[in-house]
C-alpha positions in Angstrom: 6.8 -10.0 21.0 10.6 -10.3 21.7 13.6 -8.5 19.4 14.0 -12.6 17.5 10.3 -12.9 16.8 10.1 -9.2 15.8 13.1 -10.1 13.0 11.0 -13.2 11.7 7.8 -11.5 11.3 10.1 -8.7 9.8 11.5 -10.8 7.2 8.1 -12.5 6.0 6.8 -9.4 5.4 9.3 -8.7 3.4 9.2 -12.2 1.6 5.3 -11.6 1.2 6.1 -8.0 -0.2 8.8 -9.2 -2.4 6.1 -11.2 -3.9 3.4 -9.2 -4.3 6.1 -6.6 -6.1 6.8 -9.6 -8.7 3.3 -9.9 -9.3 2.7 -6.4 -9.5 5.6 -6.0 -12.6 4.6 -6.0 -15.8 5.8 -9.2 -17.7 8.8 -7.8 -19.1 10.2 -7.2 -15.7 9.2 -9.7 -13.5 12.6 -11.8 -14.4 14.6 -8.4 -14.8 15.5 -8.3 -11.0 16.7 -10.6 -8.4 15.6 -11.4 -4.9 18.7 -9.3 -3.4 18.1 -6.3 -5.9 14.3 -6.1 -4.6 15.6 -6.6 -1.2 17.5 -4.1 -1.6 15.1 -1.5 -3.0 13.1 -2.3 0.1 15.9 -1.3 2.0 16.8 1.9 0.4 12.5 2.9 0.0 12.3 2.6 4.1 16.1 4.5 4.3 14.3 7.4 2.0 10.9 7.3 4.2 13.0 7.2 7.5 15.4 10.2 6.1 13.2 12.7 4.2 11.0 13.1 7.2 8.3 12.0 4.9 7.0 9.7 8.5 7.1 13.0 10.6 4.5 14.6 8.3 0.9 15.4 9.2 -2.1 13.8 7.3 -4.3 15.7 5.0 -7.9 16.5 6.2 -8.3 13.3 4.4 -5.4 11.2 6.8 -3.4 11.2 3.4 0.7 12.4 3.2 1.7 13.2 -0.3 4.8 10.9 -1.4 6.2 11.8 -4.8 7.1 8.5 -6.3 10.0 10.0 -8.7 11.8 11.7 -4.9 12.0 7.8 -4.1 12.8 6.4 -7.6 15.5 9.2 -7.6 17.0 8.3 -4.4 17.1 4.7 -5.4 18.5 5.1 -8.5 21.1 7.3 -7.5 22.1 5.0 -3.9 22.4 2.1 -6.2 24.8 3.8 -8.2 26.7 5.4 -5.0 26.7 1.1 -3.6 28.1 0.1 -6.9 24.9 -2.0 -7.2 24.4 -1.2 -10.6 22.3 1.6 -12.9 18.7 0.8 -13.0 16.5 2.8 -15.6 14.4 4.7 -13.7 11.4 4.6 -15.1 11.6 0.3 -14.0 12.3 1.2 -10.7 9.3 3.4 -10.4 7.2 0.0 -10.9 9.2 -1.7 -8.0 8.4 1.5 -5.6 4.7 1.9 -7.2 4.5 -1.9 -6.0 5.8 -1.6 -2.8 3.2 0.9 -2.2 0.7 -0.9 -3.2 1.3 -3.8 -1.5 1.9 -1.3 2.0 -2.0 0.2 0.9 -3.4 -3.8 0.5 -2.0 -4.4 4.4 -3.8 -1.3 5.5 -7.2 -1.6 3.9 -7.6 -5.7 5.1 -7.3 -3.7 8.5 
């Protein structure tokens, strides 16, 4: 796969995760956020993953690695805040991250 098909298939994951996120919201939230804000969020949850050295950890007995989901809301949150993107209540932000992770558990089990 070459560096331009790698970008497309990048960014329809990212549509198809952007979607399943909506989905996932509860109805009070699924008009609450824009495209770019969710875009966004994906952004800053992979820049959290890639700089906590969450991905360098070893798997449990069980092949699981512990994520605490408020670390991630946290660091969301507060880089939205540092980018002048706006304050988000954290505790709506923690649905967007719980999404996101449950879309990323959906891909794995239909392997």
């Amino acid at each position: 796969m070459g560096v331009e098909d790698e970008f497309l298939f990048e960014d329809v994951d990212d549509e198809k995760t952007i979607e399943f996120i909506r989905n996932y919201l509860p109805q009070e939230l699924k008009d609450k956020f824009s495209d770019d804000e969710l875009y966004y969020f994906l952004d800053l949850i992979d820049e959290y993953y890639s700089e906590s050295g969450i991905l360098d950890v070893q798997p449990d007995a069980d092949g699981y690695v512990e994520i605490d989901l408020d670390n991630i809301v946290e660091y969301i949150v507060k880089e939205a805040k540092k980018d002048e993107m706006g304050e988000f209540d954290p505790e709506e932000i923690l649905f967007v991250v719980q999404g996101e992770m449950e879309y990323t558990d959906s891909l794995e089990e239909g392997n």
